[in-house]
C-alpha distance (Angstrom), angle and dihedral (degrees) to the residues before:
residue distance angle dihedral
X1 . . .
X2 3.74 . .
X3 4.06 92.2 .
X4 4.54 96.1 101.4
X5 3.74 123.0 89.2
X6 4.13 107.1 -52.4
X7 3.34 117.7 -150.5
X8 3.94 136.2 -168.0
X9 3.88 126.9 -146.0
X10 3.87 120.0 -134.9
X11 3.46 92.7 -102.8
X12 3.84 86.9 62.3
X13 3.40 86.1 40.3
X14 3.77 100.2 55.3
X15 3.81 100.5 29.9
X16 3.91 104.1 39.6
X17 3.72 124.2 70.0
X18 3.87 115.0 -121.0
X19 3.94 87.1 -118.0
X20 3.58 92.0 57.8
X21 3.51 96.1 43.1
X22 3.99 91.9 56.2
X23 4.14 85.6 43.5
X24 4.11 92.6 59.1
X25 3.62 91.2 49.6
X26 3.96 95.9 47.4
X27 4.10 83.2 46.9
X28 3.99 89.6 56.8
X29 4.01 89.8 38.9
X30 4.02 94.9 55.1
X31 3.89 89.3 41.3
X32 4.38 112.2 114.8
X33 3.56 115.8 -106.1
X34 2.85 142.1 -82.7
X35 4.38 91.6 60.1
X36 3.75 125.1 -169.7
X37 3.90 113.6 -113.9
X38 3.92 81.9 -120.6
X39 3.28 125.1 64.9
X40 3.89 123.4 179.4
X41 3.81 127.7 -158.5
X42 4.08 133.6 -177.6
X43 2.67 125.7 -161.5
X44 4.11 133.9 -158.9
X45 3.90 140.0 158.2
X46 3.60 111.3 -117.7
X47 3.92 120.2 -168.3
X48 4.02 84.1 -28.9
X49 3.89 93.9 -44.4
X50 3.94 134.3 117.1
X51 3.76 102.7 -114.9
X52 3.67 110.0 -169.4
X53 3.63 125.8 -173.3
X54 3.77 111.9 -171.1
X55 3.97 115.9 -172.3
X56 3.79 134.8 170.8
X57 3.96 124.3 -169.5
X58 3.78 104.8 -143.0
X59 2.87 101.0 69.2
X60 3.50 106.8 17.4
X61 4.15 104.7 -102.9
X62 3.74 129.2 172.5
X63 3.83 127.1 158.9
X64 3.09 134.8 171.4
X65 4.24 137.9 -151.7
X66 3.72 139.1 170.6
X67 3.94 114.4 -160.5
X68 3.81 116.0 -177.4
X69 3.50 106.7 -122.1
X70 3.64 144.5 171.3
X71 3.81 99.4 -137.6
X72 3.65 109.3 24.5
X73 3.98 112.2 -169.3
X74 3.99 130.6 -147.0
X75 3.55 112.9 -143.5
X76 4.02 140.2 124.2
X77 3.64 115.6 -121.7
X78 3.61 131.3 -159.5
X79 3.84 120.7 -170.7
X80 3.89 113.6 -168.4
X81 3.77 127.1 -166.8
X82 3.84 110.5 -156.8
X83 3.90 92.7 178.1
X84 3.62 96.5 -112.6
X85 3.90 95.4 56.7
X86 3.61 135.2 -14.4
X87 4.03 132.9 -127.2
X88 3.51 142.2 -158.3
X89 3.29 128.4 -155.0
X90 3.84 151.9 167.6
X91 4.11 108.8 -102.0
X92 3.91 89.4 -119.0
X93 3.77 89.7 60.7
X94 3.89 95.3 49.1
């Protein structure tokens, strides 16, 4: 799961540094097997660092990370493997 094609809406695209986009997808590729097809993320600023809280339901899955950072973004991410590809996208576009 979460090795097809991935994809990013523009919402990702326009709201989420780059970095930060390549960070979520290394969090979901170093997660244990076996990985829910949905994988959630928030994200907050914290004293002027990226706090990220990535979760999954089945199985159970929460991690957390702090990354010092200049311009730490707020947004809820959901990443969604559909077998042929997989998508992420802000929680407002779902």
């Amino acid at each position: 799961m979460f090795d097809n094609p991935r994809y990013l809406t523009r919402g990702v695209h326009e709201t989420i540094p780059l970095e930060l986009q390549l960070f979520l997808w290394e969090c979901i590729d170093r997660m244990p097997q076996p990985r829910d097809y949905f994988q959630i993320f928030e994200l907050n600023d914290i004293d002027g660092m990226q706090h990220i809280v990535h979760s999954s339901e089945q199985p159970e899955y929460t991690m957390n990370y702090f990354i010092p950072t200049l311009n730490a973004v707020s947004a809820k991410i959901y990443v969604i493997d559909s077998k042929e590809y997989s998508t992420m996208l802000l929680a407002e576009e779902y």
